[in-house]
N, C-alpha and C positions, 0 to 999 in steps of 0.2 A: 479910863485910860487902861490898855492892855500892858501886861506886865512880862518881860521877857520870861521866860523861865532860866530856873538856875544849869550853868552848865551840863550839873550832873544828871539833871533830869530831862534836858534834851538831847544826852548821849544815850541816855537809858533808853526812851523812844524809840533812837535810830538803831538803836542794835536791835528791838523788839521787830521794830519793820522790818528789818534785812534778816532777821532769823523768819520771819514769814514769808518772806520772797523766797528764800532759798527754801523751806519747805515747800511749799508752794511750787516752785521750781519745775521740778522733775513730771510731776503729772501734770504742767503746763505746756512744757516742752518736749516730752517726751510718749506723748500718748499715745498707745499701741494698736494696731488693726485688730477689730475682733478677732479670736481664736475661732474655729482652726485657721492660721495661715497657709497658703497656697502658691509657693513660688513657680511662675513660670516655668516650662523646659524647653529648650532651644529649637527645638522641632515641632513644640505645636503651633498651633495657626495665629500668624501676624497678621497685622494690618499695615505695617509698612518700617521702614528703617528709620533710624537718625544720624545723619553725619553735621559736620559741621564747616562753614564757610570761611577762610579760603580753606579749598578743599586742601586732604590728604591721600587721597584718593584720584586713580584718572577717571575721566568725565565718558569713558565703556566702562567702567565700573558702573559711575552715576547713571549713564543712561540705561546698563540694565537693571539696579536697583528701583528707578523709576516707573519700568514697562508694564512691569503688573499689579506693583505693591503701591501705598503714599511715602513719596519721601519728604522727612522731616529735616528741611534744612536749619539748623541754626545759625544766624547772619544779624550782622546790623543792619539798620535800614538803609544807613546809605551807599550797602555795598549792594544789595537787592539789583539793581539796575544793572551793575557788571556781572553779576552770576546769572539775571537771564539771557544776558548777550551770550554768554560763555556756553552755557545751555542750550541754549538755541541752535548754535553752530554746530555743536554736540549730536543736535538727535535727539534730544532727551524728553520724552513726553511731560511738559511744561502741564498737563491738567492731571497730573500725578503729584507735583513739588507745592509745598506746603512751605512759606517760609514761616520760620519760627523766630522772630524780633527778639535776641538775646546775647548778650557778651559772652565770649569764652576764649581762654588762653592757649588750648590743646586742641589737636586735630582729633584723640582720644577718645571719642564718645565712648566706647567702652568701659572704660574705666570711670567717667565721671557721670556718666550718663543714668536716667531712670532705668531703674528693675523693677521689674511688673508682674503685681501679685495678685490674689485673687484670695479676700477675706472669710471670715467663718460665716459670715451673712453672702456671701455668693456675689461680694462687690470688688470689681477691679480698682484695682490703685498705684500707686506709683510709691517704691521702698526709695529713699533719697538718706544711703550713709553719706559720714562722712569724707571727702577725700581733699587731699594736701601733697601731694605729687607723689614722689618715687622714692625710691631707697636713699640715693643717691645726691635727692636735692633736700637741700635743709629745710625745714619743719619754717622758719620765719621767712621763708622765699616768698614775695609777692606772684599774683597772676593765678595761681590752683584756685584762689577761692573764685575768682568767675566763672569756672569750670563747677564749681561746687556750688554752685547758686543756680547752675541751667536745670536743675528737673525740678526745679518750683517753679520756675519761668517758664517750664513745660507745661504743668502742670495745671497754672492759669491757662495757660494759652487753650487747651482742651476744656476748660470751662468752668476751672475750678476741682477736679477729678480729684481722689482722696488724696493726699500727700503726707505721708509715715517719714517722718526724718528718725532714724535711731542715734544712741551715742555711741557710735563706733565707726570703725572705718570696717569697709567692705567692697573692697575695689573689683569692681564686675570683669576686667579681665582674671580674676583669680579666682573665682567661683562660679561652681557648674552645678544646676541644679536638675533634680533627674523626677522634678514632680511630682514625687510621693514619697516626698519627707524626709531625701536624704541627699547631702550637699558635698561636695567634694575642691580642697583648697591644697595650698602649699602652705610650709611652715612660716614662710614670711609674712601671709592673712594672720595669722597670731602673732609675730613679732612685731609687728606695724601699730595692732593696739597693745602699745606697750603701758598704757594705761589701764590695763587690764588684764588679772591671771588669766590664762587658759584656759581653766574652769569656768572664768565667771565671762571668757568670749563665749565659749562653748552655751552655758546656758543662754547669754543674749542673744544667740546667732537663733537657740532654739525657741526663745520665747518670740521672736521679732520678725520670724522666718518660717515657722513652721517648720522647722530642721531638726528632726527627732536624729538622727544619724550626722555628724558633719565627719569627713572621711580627711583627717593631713595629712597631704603624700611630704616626703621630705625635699627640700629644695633639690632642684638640678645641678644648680652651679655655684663656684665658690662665693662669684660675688656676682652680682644683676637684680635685674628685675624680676624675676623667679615667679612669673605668673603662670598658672597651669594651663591657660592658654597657648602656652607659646612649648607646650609637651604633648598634651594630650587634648585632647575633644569626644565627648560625648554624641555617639548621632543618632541612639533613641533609648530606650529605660535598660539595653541588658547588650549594648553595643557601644566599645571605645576604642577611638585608632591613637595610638602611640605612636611618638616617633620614632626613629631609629637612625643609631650613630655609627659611622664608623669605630670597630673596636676600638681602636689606640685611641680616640677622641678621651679628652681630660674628663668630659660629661659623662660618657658612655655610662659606666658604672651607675650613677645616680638616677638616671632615664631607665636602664633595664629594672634600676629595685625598686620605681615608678610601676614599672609593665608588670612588673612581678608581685608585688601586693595587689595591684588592680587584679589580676589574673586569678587571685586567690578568693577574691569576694562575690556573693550573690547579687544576684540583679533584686528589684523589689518584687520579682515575680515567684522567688526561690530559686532559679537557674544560675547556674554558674553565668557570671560576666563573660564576654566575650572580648579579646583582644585583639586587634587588629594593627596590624603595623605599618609604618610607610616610613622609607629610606628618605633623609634629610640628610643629602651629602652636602659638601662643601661647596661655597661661592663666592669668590672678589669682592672685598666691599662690604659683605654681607655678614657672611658668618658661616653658620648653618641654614639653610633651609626650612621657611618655617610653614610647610604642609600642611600642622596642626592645627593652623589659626587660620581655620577655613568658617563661613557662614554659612547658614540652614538659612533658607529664605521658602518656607511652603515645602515646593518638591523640585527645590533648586539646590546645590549644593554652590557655592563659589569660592575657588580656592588660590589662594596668592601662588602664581610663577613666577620663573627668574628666564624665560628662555631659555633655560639648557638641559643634558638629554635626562636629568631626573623627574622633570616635569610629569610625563607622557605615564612615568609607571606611578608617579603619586595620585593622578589622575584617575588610571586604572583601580589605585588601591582605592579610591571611593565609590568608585560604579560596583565595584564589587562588591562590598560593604554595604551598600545602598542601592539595589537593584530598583530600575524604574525612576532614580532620580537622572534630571537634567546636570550634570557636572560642569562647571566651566571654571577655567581658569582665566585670571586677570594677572597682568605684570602692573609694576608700583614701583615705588621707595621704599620698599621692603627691607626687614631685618630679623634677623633670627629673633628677637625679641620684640618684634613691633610689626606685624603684617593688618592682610586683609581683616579678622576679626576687630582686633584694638582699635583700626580706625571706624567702625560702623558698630550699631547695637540697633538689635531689634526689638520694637514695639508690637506689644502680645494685644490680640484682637480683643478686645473690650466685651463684646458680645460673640466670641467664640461658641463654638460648635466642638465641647472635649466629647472625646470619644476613646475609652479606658478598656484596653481588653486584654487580658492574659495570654499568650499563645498555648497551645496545645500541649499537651504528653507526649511523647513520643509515637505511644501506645495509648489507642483506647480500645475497652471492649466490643466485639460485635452483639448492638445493641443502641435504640436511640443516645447521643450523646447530647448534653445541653449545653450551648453556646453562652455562657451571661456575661454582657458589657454594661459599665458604666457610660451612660451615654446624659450627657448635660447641655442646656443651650442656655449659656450664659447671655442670650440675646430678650430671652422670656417669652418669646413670642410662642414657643409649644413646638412641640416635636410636629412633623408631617409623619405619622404611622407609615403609610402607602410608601413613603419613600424610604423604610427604615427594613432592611432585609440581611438575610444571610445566604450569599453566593457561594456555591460549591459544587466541584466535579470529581470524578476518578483520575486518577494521574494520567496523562496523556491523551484525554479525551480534551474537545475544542469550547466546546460550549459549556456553559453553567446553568445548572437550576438554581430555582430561589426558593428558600423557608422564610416567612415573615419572622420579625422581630417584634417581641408580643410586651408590652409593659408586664415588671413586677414592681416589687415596692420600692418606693423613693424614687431614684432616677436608674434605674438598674433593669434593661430589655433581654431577654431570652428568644434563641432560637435556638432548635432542635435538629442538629446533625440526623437522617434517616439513619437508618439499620445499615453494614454491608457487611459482605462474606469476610472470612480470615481471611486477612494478609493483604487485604485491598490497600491501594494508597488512595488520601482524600488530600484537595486541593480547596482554600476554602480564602475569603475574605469578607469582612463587615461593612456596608454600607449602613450611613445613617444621616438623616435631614430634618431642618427643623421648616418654621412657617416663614424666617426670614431670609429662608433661598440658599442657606449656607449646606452645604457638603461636605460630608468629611469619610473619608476610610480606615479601615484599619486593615494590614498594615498600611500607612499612607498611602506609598504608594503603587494600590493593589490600582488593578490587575496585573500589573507587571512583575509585584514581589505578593507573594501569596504565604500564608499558613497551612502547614502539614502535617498530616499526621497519616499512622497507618493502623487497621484494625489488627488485635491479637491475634498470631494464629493459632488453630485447631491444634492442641498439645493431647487433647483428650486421650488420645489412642498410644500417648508414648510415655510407657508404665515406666520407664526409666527416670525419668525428670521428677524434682521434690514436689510433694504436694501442696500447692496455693497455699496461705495460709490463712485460716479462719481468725477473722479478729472480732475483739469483743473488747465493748466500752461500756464503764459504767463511774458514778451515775449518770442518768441522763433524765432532765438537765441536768446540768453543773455550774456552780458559781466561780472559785478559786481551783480546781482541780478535776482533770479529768482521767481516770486509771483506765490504761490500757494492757491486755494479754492476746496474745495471739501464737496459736498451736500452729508447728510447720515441722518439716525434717529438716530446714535451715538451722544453720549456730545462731543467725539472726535476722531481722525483719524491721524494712523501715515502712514507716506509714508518714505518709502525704496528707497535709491537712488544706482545705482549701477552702475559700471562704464562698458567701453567694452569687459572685461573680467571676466565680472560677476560678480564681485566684490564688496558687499556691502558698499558705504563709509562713507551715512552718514541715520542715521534714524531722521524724523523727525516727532515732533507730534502738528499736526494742532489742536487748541485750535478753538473752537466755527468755525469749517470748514476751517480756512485763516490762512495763515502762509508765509514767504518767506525761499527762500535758497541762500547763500552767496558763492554758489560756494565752498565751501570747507570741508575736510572732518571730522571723527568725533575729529580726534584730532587738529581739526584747523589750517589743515595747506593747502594752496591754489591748489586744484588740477589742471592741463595741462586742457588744451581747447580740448574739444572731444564729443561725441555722449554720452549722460548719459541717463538711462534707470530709471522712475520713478514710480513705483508702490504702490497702495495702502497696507498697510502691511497685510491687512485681505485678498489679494490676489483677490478682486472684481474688473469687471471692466479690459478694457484694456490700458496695459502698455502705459504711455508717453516717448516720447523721446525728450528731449531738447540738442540741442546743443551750449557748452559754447565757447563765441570767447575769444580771449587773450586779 
């Protein structure tokens, strides 16, 4: 006959269990994407949108989101039969639409929706924070969690694709990611995990995200939804349009010391950020104007109108920003705080075709110059060589010749800019193709928008101007420290460091000729051991190369 056990020794048990669950717990629950992480940027190549049914969005919205891309509809099944009626009457290319069998409370995909990442083993996946509505609505409000349950129901539906759930909130309209490691939010992304210091978002965001950098602009407004979406947009690594208020607006202030930090910070190339502005006057009903919360879809821009006459120049302000993209606007149920981006989110190609390239110096020497891009085909099928080239002409000339793009190590192709005279201007763009048919450019979209540059001119003969300055690095290699000196008739001399993709990391400025370098780059953080190319910034004098050991 079995014999109970004495109370004390079946509480003692149960607390033993539940002190194992909860250890237990965390690496149950919480297991991370292999390192490095890799978050999507809004501009690289998708495979198609997700909204969700009944729509929030009009159905010229739907059917140009449909035309080229897959759209991911999320629907119950028994509405399926009224959204292809709807559909149909639409226009809307029906062998594009993908229904996605799944409950949801919000029109939102943005905010609730899969972020899509790209792991240290080179595998796409789906980041699924946590989310629970708005500022505004209370924390015990039924209906967010079916919203917060669709990118796992995505997630199957794709076939089971990795799914990273972390414990935090990180609501996709408030974060912008710029795909090389540095993320950009409002102060409300940290107030929102109030279960969490700052410090200890900041490291999850960086361990969970690959976010060496996370940038909080301060909110806009006293009280809202304060998503950075609905101020600013990012539309490629070293380019942001901001909105713009009329002065006497109660925001004004908040939006400019927005534009105005942005304005202040380097792109991940070493270049100053670019600022771009667009007037977001006032509307009936509406608010302000929300311009900002425009989608990147390939080399389509789409941006929420209201039909009135601010439209036409917000419009303008993205063709111009974005030369060679298709611009279009859509009208909606729009609101200052809730447009075209909030209600759509984009789904990053699985087997994309990245293509990573630094733009040019201003100035380069006359002498071969070396083109190097990161060029990746997350498809694995192998690069097509033949189709992997470097286009370039003299300014104003019609046609282009071609330099092949020649494998170096890793995933990293070089081509060779020819020789030309001082003071020539060069016109140039990056083609590149793998075996699964995919195409991509740099800048995207080249040939319409091109990279420039011009050669030095001939100073030789003009005894007036300071002399180049010779620089000198030593040791070389180096592990933790690299001393640099460099002689000039300058009070000072900055030197350009640039890694083996051309890539500028870190600028530095030798005070009284001497300075050293720590190995790292400008946002401090410790670059890989590799071949670094150092040049003086006034472009005299030839390139150093140092190489760093680990």
């Amino acid at each position: 006959m079995s014999v109970a056990p004495r109370p004390e020794v079946a509480m003692l048990r149960l607390y033993l269990a539940l002190a194992t669950c909860f250890a237990l717990f965390p690496a149950l629950a919480f297991a991370q994407p292999p390192a490095p992480v890799r978050m999507c940027a809004e501009w690289e190549p998708v495979e198609g949108v997700m909204i969700r049914w009944p729509l929030g969005i009009s159905t010229a919205l739907v059917r140009e989101l449909a035309e080229d891309d897959t759209l991911y509809v999320i629907i119950l099944s028994s509405q399926i039969a009224s959204a292809t009626s709807t559909f149909t009457a639409a226009g809307v290319n029906l062998a594009h639409v993908q229904w996605v069998v799944a409950d949801s409370w919000s029109h939102w995909s943005r905010d609730w929706g899969p972020q899509c990442l790209f792991d240290g083993a080179g595998n796409w996946g789906i980041l699924d924070p946590w989310f629970d509505g708005y500022p505004w609505i209370p924390r015990e409000a039924t209906g967010y969690e079916q919203d917060d349950d669709t990118p796992a129901q995505f997630a199957a539906y794709l076939g089971g694709e990795p799914l990273w759930q972390p414990p935090f909130y990180l609501t996709g309209g408030n974060i912008m990611y710029d795909g090389h490691g540095r993320a950009f939010c409002s102060e409300a992304q940290v107030s929102e995990n109030d279960h969490l210091s700052e410090a200890a978002f900041r490291a999850a965001v960086a361990s969970w995200c690959g976010v060496s950098e996370l940038v909080v602009l301060p909110n806009t407004e006293s009280y809202g939804i304060q998503h950075i979406d609905c101020v600013a947009k990012f539309l490629d690594e070293e380019t942001v349009i901001v909105k713009q208020l009329y002065p006497g607006h109660q925001n004004a202030p908040y939006v400019e010391q927005n534009a105005q930090i942005l304005a202040g910070l380097t792109s991940c190339y070493g270049n100053p950020l670019r600022v771009v502005r667009v007037h977001c006057g006032p509307f009936p009903n509406v608010g302000m104007a929300a311009y900002t919360n425009a989608l990147i879809l390939g080399k389509k821009v789409l941006v929420p109108i209201l039909n009135c006459e601010g439209d036409a120049p917000a419009l303008q302000a993205y063709r111009d920003a974005m030369p060679g993209y298709e611009v279009l606007g859509f009208t909606g149920s729009w609101y200052n705080y809730d447009a075209l981006h909030c209600r759509t989110m984009g789904i990053f190609d699985r087997g994309m075709l990245r293509v990573d390239l630094a733009p040019p110096p201003a100035e380069i020497p006359a002498a071969d110059w070396p083109v190097t891009a990161f060029v990746d085909d997350r498809s694995d099928a192998g690069l097509d060589l033949a189709g992997c080239a470097l286009h370039w002409r003299l300014a104003g000339a019609t046609d282009f010749a071609s330099v092949p793009l020649l494998p170096l190590a890793g995933d990293s192709l070089r081509a060779w800019l020819p020789a030309q005279a001082p003071s020539a201007e060069i016109e140039y763009y990056l083609e590149a193709a793998d075996l699964s048919g995919r195409v991509e450019r740099r800048p995207i979209a080249a040939p319409a928008a091109l990279y420039r540059t011009a050669v030095a001119p001939d100073l030789t003969a003009v005894e007036t101007l300071p002399a180049a300055p010779i620089l000198a690095a030593w040791p070389r290699p180096f592990r933790e420290r690299l001393e640099l000196a460099a002689a000039s008739r300058g009070a000072a001399v900055e030197v350009a460091i640039y890694d083996s993709t051309g890539r500028c990391v870190r600028r530095l400025a030798l005070a009284n000729g001497r300075g050293s370098w720590d190995g790292r780059d400008t946002g401090g953080r410790e670059l890989p051991a590799g071949v670094y190319l150092l040049r003086a910034a006034s472009g005299g004098g030839a390139p150093l190369k140092a190489l760093k050991l680990r």
